[in-house]
C-alpha positions, 0 to 999 in steps of 0.5 A, a space after each residue: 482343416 477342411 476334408 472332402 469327398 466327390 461321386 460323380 455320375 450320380 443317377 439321381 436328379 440334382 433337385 432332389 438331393 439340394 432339398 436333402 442337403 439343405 437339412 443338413 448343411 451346418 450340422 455335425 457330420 455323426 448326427 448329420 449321417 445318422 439322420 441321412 440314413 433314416 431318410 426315405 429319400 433316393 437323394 439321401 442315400 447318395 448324400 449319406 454314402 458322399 458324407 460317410 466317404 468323406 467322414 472316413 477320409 479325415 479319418 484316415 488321412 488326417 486322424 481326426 475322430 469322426 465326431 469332432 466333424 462338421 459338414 461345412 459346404 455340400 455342392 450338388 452340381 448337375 452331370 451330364 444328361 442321358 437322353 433316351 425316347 418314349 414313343 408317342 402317338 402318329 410315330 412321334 417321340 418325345 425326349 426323356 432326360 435322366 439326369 445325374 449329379 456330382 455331389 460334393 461334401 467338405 467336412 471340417 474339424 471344430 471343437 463342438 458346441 459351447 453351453 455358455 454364450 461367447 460375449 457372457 451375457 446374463 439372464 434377464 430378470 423376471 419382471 414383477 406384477 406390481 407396477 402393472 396393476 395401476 390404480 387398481 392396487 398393489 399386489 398384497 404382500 406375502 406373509 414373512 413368517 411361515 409356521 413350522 409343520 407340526 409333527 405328531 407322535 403316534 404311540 403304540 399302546 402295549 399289549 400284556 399276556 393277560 389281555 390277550 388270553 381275554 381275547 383268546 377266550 372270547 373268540 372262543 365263546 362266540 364260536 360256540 354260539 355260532 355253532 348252536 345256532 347253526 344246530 338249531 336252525 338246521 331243519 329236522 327230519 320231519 320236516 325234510 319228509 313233508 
């Protein structure tokens, strides 16, 4: 089932919207439309708004969701010209045409893309290296047998009472020595006054 949308009149130059058009002629309407919108081109609008009228048309009429469409055909026909004057030198003019288009886009139903191939061919297999080493040698084999890892146990030794009090102590002991050390490298008061 085929659905379409017609804007005729269109001030924008048939050019430039064929250039947009054939960008997305083929794709799915959704990505197709969300791809028009960010486009920077004056075609483009006019193309987004022609597509988005025609989405919406199948919709509507035809309760089709939005995102099984695909643009089958988009025709940018040219309209008629405008014909307006720019003044030249020695009272002369020259002819400006605007032109415009009539844009047609006619979307259609699928049922999206499919992830296996329809005639079900299989992968190709990878080729080898072997043969392509000629006189040179041949490939040498791989080992057949892998070691197993090796795992190693760590053990924590158990810590007793006893040998944490030793520690306890001698922490103890060499606090004290540091601080008569430190009592008697502190200079006297004599020697402060010289």
């Amino acid at each position: 089932m085929e659905v379409r949308a017609v804007a005729k009149f269109v001030r924008v130059q048939p050019r430039k919207v064929r250039l947009v058009a054939r960008e997305v002629r083929g794709a799915p309407a959704a990505l197709a439309a969300n791809k028009l919108r960010f486009h920077p081109s004056k075609g483009a609008k006019a193309l987004h708004k022609v597509l988005v009228s025609a989405m919406a048309n199948a919709q509507e009429n035809h309760g089709v969701s939005p995102d099984m469409l695909r643009i089958s055909n988009i025709a940018v026909d040219e309209g008629p010209h405008m014909k307006r004057m720019q003044a030249r030198a020695m009272g002369r003019g020259n002819r400006i045409l605007k032109k415009t288009s009539h844009i047609t886009v006619t979307v259609e139903d699928y049922e999206g893309e499919q992830s296996v191939k329809p005639h079900g061919t299989k992968a190709k297999p990878r080729p080898t290296l072997a043969g392509k080493r000629g006189k040179k040698g041949s490939a040498p084999a791989a080992p057949e047998a892998v070691a197993a890892p090796v795992v190693e146990e760590v053990t924590t030794p158990e810590v007793t009472s006893e040998e944490v009090s030793d520690a306890v102590e001698s922490i103890e002991v060499t606090q004290a020595a540091a601080e008569t050390t430190e009592a008697a490298s502190a200079p006297t008061e004599e020697g402060e006054n010289k």
